[in-house]
C-alpha positions in Angstrom: 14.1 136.3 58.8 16.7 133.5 59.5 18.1 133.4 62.8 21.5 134.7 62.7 24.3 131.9 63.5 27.7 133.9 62.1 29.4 137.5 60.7 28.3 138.4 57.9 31.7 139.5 55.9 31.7 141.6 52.7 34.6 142.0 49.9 34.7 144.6 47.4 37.0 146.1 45.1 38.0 145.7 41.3 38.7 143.5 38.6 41.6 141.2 39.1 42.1 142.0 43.0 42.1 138.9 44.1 39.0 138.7 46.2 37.6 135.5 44.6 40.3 133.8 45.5 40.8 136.0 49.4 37.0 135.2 49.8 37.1 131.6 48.6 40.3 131.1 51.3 38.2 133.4 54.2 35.4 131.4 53.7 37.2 128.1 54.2 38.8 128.9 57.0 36.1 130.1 59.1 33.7 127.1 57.8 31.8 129.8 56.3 29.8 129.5 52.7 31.1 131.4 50.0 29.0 134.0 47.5 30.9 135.4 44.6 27.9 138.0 43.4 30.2 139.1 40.4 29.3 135.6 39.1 25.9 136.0 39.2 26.2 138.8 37.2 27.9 137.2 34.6 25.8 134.3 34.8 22.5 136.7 33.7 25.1 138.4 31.6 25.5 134.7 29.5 21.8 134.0 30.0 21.1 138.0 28.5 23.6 137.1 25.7 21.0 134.3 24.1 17.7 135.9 25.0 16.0 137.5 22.0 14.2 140.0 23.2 15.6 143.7 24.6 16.2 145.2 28.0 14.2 148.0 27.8 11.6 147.1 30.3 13.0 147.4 33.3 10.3 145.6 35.0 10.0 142.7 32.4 14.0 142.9 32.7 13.3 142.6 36.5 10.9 139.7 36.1 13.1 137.8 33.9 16.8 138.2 36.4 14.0 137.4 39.3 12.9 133.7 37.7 16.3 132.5 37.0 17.3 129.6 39.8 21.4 130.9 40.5 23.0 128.4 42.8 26.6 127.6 44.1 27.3 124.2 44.7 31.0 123.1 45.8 31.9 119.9 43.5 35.5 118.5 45.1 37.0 121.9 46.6 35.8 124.2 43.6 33.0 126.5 43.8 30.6 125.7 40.7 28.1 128.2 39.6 24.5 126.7 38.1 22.2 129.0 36.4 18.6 127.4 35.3 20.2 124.0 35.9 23.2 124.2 33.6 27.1 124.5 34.9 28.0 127.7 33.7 31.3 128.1 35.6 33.5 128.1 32.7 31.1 129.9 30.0 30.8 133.2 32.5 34.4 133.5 32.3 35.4 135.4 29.4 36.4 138.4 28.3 33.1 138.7 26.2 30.5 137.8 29.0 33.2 140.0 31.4 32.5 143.2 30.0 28.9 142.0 29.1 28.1 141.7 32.8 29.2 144.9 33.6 27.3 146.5 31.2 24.1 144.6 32.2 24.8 145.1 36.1 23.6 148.8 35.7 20.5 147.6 34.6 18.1 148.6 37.2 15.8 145.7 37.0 18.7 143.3 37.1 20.5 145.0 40.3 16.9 144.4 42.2 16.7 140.9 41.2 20.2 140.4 42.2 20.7 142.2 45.1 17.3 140.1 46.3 18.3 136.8 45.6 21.7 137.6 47.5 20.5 139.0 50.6 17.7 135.8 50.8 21.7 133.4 50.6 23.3 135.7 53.3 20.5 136.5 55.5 21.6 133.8 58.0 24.9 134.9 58.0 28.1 132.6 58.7 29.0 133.9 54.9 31.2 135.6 52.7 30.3 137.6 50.0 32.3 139.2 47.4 31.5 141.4 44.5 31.2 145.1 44.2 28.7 146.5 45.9 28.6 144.1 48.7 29.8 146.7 51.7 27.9 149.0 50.2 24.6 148.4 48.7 23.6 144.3 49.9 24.9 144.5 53.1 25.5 147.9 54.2 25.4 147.2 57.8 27.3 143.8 57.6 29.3 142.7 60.3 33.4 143.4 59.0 33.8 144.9 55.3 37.3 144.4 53.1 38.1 146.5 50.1 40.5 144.5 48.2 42.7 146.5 45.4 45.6 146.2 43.4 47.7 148.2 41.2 46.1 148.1 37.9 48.9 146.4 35.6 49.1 143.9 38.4 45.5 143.3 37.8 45.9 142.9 34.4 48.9 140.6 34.6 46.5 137.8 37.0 43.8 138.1 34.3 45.8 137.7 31.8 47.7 134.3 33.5 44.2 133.0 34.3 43.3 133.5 30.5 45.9 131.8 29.3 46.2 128.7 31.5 43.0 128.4 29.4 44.3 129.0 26.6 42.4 132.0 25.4 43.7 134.3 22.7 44.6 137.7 24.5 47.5 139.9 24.8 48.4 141.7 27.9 47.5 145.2 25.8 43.9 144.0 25.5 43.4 142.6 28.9 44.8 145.7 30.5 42.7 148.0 28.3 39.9 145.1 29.5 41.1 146.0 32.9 40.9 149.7 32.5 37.5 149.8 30.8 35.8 147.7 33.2 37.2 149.8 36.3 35.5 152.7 34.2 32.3 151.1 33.9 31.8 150.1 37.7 33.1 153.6 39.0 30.9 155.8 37.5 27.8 153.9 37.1 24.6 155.8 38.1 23.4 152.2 40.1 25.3 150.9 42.9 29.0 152.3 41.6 32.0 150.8 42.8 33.3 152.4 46.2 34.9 151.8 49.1 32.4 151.4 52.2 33.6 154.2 54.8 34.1 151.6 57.6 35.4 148.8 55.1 39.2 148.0 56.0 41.6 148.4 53.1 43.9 145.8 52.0 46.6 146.5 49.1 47.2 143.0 47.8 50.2 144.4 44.9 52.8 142.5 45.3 51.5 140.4 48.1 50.2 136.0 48.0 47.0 135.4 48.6 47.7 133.0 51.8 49.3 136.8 53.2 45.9 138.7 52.4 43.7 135.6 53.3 45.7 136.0 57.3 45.1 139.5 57.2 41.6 139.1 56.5 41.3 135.9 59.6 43.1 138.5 62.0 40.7 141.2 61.6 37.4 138.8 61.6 39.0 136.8 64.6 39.4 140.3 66.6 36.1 141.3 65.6 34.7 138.1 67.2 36.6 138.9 70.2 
């Protein structure tokens, strides 16, 4: 057990919320590293994608999500993701490897291997960790919690922006109906669902910058200091 140098601070919520970018900007601030577990989802979801063999061993499945090597490594003020080696960053990013991941992430053997490896990164603390199930299931007893939401055409709209600044072929019918589906899939999953931790504080970012969010989120960790 690593001694304990920082808070350890948690953001959940859905799809298009914002919180890579909230968590990315918390972290930064506070000097604190940055964990976006969502990634690592969709980083076994691309992996998963060009494996031949099934998932219906959840303890093979468990073996396999166990040996891959995920890292984060920040390459000139953007957070890279490496799976096995290779920069997967961009590859984990579409709609295809989106909807894979959360299909894969209620694979049992897959949520263990995860939810491992991400407890071994924040175990020291002095992070910030965003995903779905961070509050809730990772670290349940973490030091501040944020649930990060946003009306659902909103969401939609971001996603669809992000696609096409990379000029991917979507409408805003599809990604909303992307949005909606998704949403689906993480709420009423049997594993680790998507929820609202009890003591997580709520933040509404609709209609609100990220640099306003990002402040709200310094004045609660700075009082919690306190």
């Amino acid at each position: 057990m690593q001694e304990k140098k920082g808070l350890t601070v948690t953001i959940d919520g859905p799809s298009g919320a914002g919180k890579s970018t909230a968590a990315k900007g918390l972290a930064q601030r506070l000097g604190y590293v940055y964990i976006d577990t969502g990634a690592m989802y969709r980083a076994v979801a691309l992996e998963a994608r060009e494996r031949a063999s099934g998932f219906d061993d959840e303890e093979g499945l468990y073996q396999w999500a166990s040996s891959l090597k995920i890292v984060f490594s920040d390459r000139e003020g953007e957070t890279h993701i490496f799976c096995n080696g290779r920069d997967v960053t961009e590859k984990i990013r579409s709609p295809e490897i989106s909807l894979l991941a959360s299909e894969i992430s209620k694979r049992k053997g897959v949520r263990e291997a995860l939810v491992t490896m991400q407890r071994e990164m924040g175990e020291g603390g002095s992070v910030v960790l965003e995903g779905r199930d961070t509050g809730t299931v990772v670290f349940p007893h973490a030091d501040i919690k944020f649930y990060l939401d946003a009306d659902a055409r909103e969401r939609a709209g971001r996603r669809f922006d992000e696609l096409a600044k990379k000029e991917v072929a979507v409408s805003f019918d599809e990604t909303l109906r992307e949005v909606i589906e998704r949403d689906r899939n993480d709420m009423n999953r049997a594993l680790s669902p998507l929820r609202k931790a009890e003591d997580a504080v709520l933040i509404d970012s609709t209609r609100r910058s990220a640099k306003e969010v990002i402040e709200e989120m310094v004045r609660h960790v700075e009082a919690k200091k306190e």
